[in-house]
C-alpha positions in Angstrom: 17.0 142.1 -265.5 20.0 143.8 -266.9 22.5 141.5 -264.9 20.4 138.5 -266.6 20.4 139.8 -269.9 24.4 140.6 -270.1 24.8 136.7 -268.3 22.5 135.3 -271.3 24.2 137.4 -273.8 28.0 136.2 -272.3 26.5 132.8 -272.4 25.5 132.1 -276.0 27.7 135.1 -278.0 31.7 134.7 -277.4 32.6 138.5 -278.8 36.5 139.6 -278.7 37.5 141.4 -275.7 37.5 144.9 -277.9 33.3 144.6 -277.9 32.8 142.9 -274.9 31.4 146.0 -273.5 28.1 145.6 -275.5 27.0 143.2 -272.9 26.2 145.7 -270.7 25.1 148.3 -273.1 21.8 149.8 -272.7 21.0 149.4 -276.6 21.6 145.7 -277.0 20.0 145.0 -273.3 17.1 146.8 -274.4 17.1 145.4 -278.3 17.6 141.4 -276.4 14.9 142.5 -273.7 12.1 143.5 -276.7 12.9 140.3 -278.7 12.7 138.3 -275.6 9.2 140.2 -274.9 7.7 139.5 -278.1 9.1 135.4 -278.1 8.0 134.4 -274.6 4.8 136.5 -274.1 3.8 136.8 -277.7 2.8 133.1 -277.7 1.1 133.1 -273.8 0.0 136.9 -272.6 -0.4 135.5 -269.0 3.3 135.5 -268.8 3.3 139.1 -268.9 2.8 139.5 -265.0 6.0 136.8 -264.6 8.9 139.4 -262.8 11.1 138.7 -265.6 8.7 139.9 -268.5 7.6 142.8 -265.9 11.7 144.0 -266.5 11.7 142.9 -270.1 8.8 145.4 -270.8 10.6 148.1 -268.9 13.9 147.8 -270.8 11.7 147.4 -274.0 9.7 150.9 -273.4 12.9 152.5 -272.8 14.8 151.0 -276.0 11.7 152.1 -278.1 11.5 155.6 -276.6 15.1 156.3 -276.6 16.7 154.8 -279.6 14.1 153.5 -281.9 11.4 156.3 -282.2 14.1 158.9 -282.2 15.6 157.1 -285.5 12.3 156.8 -286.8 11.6 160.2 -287.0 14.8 161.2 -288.3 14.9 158.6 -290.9 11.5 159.3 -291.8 12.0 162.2 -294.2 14.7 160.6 -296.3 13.0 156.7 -296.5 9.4 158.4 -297.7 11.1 160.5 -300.0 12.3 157.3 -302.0 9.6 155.2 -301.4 6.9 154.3 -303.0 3.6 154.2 -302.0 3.0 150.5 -301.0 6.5 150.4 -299.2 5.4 153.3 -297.1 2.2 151.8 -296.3 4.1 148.6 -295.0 6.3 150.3 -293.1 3.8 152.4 -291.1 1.8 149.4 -290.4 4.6 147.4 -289.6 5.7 150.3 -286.9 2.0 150.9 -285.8 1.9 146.9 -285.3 5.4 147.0 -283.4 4.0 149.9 -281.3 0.7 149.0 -280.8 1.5 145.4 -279.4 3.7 146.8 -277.3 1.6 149.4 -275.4 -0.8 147.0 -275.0 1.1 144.4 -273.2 2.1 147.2 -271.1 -1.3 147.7 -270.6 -2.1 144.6 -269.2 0.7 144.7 -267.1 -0.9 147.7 -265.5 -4.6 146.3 -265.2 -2.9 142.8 -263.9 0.0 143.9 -261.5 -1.7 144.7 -258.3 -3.3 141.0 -258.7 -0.9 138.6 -259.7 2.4 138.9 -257.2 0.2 138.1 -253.9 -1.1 134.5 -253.8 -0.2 131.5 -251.9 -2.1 127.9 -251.7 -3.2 126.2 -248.7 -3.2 123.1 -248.6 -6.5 121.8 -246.6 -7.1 118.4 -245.2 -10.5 116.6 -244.3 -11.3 115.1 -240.8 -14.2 113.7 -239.2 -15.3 115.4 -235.6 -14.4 112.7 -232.8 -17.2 114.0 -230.4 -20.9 115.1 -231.4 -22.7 117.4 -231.2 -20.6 118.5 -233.9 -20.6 121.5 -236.4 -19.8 121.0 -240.1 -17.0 123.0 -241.9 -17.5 122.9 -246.2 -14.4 123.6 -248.2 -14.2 124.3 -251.6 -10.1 125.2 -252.2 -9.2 126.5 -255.8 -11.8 128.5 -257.1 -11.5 132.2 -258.7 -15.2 133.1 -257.8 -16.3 133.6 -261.3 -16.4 130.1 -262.0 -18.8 127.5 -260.6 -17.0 127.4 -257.0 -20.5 127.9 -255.4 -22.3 124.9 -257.2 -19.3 122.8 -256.3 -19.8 124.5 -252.5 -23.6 123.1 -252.8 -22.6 119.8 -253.9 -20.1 119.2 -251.3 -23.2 120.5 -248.7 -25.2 117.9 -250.6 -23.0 115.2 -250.4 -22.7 115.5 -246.5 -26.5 115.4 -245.7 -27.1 119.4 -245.6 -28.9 120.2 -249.1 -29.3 123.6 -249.9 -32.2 123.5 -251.4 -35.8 123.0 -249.4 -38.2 120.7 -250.5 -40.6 118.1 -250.3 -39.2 115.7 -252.8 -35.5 114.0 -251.9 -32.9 114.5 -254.7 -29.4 116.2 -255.4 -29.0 119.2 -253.3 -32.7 118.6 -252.1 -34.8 117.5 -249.1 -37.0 118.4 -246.3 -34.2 119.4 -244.7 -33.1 121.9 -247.0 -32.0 125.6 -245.6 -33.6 127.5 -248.7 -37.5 127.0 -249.6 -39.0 128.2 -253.5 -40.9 131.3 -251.9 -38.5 132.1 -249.5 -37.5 136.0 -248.8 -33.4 135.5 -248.6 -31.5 138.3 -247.4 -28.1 137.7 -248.6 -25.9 140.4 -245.9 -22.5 141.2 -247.4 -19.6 143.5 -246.7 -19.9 146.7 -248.5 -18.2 149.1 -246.3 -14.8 149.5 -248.0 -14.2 149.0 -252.0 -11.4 146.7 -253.3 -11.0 143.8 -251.7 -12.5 145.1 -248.1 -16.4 144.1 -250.0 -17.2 140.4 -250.2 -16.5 139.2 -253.4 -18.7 140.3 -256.0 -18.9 137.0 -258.2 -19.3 135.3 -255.7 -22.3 137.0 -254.6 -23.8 136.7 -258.3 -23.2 133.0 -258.9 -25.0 132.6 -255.3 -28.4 134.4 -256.4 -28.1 132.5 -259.5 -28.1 129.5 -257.7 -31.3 130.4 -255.3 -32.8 131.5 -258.4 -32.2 127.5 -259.8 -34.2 126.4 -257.1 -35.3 122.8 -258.8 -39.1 123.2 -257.4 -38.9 126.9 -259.8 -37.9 129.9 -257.4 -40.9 132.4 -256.6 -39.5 134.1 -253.8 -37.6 137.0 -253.4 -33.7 138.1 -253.1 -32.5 141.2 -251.1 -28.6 141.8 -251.3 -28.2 144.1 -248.1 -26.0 145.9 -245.4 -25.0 148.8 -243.0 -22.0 150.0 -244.1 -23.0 152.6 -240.6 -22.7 155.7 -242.7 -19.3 156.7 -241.3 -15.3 155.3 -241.9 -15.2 153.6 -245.0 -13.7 154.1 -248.3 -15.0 157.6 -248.5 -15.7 158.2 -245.4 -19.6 158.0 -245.5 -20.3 154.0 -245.1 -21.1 151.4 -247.4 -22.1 152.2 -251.3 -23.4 149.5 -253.7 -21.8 151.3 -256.3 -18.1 151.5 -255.6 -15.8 151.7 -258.7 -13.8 149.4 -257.5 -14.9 146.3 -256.1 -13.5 142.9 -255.5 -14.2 140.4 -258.8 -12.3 139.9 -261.7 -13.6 142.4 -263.2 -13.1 145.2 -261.1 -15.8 147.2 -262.3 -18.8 144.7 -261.5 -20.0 146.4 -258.2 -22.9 145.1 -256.3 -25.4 147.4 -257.9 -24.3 146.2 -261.4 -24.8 142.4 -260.1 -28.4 143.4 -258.8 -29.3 145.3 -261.8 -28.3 141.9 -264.1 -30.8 140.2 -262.3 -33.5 142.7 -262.2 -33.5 143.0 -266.3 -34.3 139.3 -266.8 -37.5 140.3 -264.7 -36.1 138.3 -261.5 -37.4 139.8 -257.7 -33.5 140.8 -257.0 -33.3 144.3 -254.9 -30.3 145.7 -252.9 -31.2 147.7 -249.9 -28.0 150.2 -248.5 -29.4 150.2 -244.5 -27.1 152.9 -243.9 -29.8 155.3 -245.6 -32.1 154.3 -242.4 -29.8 153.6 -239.8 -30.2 157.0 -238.3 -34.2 156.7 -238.0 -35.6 155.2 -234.9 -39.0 153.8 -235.6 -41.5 151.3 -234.4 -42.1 147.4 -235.2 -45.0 146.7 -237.8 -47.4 145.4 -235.4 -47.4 148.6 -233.6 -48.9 150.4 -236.5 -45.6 151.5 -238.0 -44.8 151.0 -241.5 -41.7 153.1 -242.0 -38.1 151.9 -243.1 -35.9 152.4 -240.4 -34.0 151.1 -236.7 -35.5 149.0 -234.1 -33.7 149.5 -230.7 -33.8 148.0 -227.6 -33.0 150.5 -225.3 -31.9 148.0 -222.6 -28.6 146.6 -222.1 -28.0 142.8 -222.2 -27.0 142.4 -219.1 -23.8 140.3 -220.0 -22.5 142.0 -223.4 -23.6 145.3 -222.9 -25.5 145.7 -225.9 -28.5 147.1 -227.2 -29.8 145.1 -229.5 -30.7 147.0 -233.2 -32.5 145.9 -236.1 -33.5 147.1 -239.5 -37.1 147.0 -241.0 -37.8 148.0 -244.5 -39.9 147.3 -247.6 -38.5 146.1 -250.7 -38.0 147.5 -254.2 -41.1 144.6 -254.9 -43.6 145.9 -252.0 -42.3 143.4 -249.4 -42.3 144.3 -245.9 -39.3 142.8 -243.7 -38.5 142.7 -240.0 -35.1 141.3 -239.5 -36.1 140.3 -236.3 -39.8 138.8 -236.6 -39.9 137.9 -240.7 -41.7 138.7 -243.7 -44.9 141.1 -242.3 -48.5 140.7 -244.1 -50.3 143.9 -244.0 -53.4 142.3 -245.0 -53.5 140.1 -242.1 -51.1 141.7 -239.5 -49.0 138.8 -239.3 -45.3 138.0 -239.7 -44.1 134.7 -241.3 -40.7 134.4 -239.8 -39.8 131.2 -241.5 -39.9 132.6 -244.9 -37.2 135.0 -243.9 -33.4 133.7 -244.7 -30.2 135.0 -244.0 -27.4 134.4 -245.7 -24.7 135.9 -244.0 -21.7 136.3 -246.8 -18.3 137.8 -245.0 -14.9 138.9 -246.7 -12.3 137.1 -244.6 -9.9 140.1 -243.3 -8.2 141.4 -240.4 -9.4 143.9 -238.2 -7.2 146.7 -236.4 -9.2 146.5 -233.0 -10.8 143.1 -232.8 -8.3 141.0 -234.3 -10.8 139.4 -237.1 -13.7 140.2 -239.3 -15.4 136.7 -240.3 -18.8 135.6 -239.6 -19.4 137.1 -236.4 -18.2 140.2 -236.8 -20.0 140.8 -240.0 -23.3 141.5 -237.8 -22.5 144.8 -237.1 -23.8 145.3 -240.5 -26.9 144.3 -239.0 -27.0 147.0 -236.2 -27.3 150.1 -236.1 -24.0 151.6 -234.4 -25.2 155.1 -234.5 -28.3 155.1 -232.9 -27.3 152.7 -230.2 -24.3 155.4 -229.4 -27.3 158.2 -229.1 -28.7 156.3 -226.3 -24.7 155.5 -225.0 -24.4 151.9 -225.6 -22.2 151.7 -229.1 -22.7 148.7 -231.1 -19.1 148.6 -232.1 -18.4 148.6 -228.5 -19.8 145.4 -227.6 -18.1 142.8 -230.1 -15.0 142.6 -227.7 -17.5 141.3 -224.8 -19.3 139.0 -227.1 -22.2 141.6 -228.3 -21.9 140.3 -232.1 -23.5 136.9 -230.7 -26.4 138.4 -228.6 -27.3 140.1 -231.9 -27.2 136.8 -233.8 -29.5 135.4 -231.5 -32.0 138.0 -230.3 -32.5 139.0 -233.9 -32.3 136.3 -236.8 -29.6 133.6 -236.8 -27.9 132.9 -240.2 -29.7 129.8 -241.9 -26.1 129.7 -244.0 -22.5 131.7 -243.6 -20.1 132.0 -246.2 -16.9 133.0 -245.8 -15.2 134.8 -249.2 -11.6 134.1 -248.6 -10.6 134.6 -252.7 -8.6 137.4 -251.9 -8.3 138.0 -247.7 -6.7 140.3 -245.8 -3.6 138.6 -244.0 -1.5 141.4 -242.4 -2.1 141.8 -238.8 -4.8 144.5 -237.7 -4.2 145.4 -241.3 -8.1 145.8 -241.9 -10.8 146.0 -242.2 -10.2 148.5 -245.4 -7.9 146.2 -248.0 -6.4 147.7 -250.7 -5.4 145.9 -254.1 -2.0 145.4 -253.1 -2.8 144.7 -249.6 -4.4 141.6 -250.5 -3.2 138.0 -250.8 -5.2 135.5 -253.2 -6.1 132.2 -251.8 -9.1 131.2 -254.1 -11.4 129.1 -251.1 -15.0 129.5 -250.1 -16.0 127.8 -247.1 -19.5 127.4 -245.5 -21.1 126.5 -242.3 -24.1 126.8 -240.1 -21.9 127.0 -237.2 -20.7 131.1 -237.7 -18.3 130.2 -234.4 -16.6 126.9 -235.7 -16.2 128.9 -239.2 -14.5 131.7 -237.8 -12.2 129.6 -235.6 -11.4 127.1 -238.5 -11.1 130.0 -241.4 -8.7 132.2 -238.8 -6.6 129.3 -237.7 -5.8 127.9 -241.0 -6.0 130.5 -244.1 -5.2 133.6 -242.5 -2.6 132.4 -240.3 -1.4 130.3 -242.6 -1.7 132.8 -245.4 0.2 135.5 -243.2 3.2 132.8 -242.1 3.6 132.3 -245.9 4.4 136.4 -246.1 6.1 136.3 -243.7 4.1 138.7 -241.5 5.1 138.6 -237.6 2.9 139.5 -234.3 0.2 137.2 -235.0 -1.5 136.9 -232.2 -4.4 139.5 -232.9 -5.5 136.4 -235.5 -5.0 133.6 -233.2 -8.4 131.6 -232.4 -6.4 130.0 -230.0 -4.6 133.6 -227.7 -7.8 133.9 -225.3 -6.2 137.0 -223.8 -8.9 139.7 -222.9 -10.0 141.9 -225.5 -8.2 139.1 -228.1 -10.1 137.6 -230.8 -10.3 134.4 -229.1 -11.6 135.6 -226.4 -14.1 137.9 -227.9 -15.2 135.1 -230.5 -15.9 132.3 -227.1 -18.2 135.3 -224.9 -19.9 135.0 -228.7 -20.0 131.5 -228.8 -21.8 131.1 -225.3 -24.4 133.8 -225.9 -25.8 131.4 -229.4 -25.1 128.2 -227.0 -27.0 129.7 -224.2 -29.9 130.2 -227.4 -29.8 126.6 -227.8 -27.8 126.8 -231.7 -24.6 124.8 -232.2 -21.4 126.3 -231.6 -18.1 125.4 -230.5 -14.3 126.6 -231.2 -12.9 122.7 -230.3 -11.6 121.4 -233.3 -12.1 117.3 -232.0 -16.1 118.5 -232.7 -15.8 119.8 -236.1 -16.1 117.9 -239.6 -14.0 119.3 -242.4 -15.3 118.8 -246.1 -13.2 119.6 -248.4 -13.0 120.2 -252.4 -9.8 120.4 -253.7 -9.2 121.6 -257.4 -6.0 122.2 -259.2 -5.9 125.8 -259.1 -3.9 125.6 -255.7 
């Protein structure tokens, strides 16, 4: 900045050779850098976060705090002594003003600099699958996540015969068809293990109950934000939290909790339910008498991915009883209605240090439980390498919707799955899909290898869809894909069977 500064000052002010040295001095480089401050940001704050205000403000701070504040206070005496009252006033309020403006574009250079240096745009294009069966991939690309990104995401759905909404009645967003019903109980799963950007957005996840709760027939069901953050790793070392501090929104105090809470006080049924507070408590199914929150586990090893299946059960802050595995229980009747159960399964998109990437797939073992399956020596975690993520999926409850957050993602290889504020990389899209396989493929393959070519990042393999060595992602995320084929759901990780919706915005 102070190379540009003497340049600009060389350029416009022809001095004599005798003062030509007051193009590099450090008063008229700071006095230049503080009027240039107050004329370019003054009339757009946003451009506070440009590199060359970012200087401008340094040099500033330093020419108030060396020269100017110094000369105040030894000027002071003398000036008040021969002025009168109104003069002093002005001059005070002119300093305070001076002052004052410029702490506080200082201050929003603080709050904004670990989000503004890091984003890229993708650019995303549409095709039609050649073969069917085919899967359906929905893009929405240029959206901040506190905006209506998710009601253009249910459009798009709409548009391309998959309506969110279930109903008797045809009409936008509506039909038979539909994936949510009016009394449904929806479990939306996030990521809550790691604060900052390693939690699935947090806008995201309010303008999508708001939406459920706009159900056209009048919404009188119920909406349970949940996950197993496995008590263990994590931000703090003890699993998940609703509640962190610091969460992943624009406003990086709105945590999950806060979002739940929002909803609650307007009298809606909207609950959050931390399964790490029963994922160390073994218990029995419903319709075996038992009507305690806790872990379902099937001591016996799938036979292909080595896992033990594990599921939570658990009654909600409304009195609802929930199996993950069989549905919504009636105690009254000793029944479970397993259609009125939904999942929406809601990942950050991120890298992972051991298994290359955490999407769709991998976001189930926030289902699981990973510590009581290790009691009985069969580790969750263990599994998702041979493809135990997909005999989860389909042994418990398949996802009627995922959602992949990629706002902010994680692009750095094996970088995650914790993700920092200045770890991140902002690519403002939010894509969705029945298919949790073909999304995974489709989201690695073209924003995080994309996003991580455009940093410039190098070994990126780990991310590949497409490196099927064993242990790799792509090979981990095809044992998945044949364990939900074998269960008769669509899957596939072959592009020439995949349709690719997209909205495109101006943003990118």
């Amino acid at each position: 900045m102070k190379m540009f500064v003497s340049r600009l000052l060389r350029k416009f002010f022809r001095l004599p050779k005798s003062l030509r040295g007051l193009y590099c001095s450090p008063f008229v480089i700071g006095l230049t850098s503080f009027l240039w401050l107050i004329f370019r940001t003054g009339t757009k704050p946003s451009r506070i976060t440009y590199p060359c205000q970012r200087a401008a403000l340094a040099n500033s701070y330093l020419w108030l705090t060396i020269y100017v504040i110094p000369l105040l206070h030894f000027t002071s005496r003398k000036i008040f002594r021969g002025t009168n009252l109104e003069k002093k006033t002005l001059l005070i309020l002119v300093t305070l003003l001076t002052v004052g403006g410029l702490s506080a574009l200082w201050g929003m250079y603080e709050m904004t600099r670990w989000r503004e240096t890091r984003e890229v745009g993708l650019k995303i294009a549409e095709k039609l699958a050649k073969f069917e069966p085919s899967s359906s991939i929905f893009i929405v690309n240029g959206t901040s996540g506190n905006d209506d990104g998710i009601l253009r995401l249910i459009d798009l759905m709409g548009e391309h015969d998959l309506p969110f909404y279930k109903s008797r009645e045809h009409g936008r967003n509506k039909g038979p068809n539909g994936l949510i019903d009016r009394d449904d109980v929806v479990i939306i799963k996030v990521n809550s293990q790691w604060d900052e950007r390693g939690g699935t957005n947090t806008d995201l996840v309010k303008s999508l109950i708001q939406a459920i709760l706009e159900h056209p027939d009048g919404f009188a069901g119920e909406i349970v934000v949940a996950d197993n953050g496995q008590a263990q790793y994590g931000s703090l070392g003890s699993g998940g939290s609703f509640s962190w501090s610091r969460n992943n929104a624009e406003d990086i105090s709105q945590s999950i909790q806060s979002v739940v809470e929002f909803f609650a006080s307007r009298n809606h049924r909207v609950s959050a339910y931390l399964w790490d507070n029963i994922t160390t408590k073994q218990v029995n199914e419903y319709f075996e008498g038992d009507l305690e929150d806790g872990y379902i586990v099937n001591a016996t090893r799938n036979p292909r991915t080595g896992i033990m299946v594990s599921y939570p059960k658990f009654r909600t802050t409304f009195g609802t009883y929930i199996s993950f595995k069989y549905g919504v229980w009636d105690p009254e009747n000793k029944t479970y209605y397993s259609d009125k159960l939904k999942v929406i399964n809601f990942p950050v998109l991120k890298t992972h240090s051991t298994y290359g990437v955490t999407a769709c797939v991998k976001h189930y073992m926030g289902v699981v439980s990973d510590k009581l399956t290790a009691t009985f020596g069969a580790r969750a975690h263990n599994t998702v390498g041979k493809g135990g993520m997909g005999t989860e999926m389909v042994e418990t409850r398949f996802p009627t919707l995922n959602i992949i957050d990629a706002i902010w993602v994680n692009a750095i290889p094996r970088g995650g799955p914790s993700t920092s504020y200045d770890r991140a990389v902002r690519v403002n899209i939010i894509a969705a899909s029945t298919d949790p396989v073909a999304l995974d493929y489709w989201a690695a393959k073209h924003i995080l290898l994309e996003a991580a070519r455009q940093k410039g990042y190098s070994g990126l393999s780990s991310m590949d869809p497409d490196n099927t060595e064993s242990g790799s992602f792509g090979n981990w995320l095809r044992l998945s894909m044949e364990e939900i084929k074998g269960a008769g759901y669509q899957a596939t990780v072959d592009e020439d069977y995949m349709n690719i919706y997209v909205l495109q915005s101006g943003r990118t």
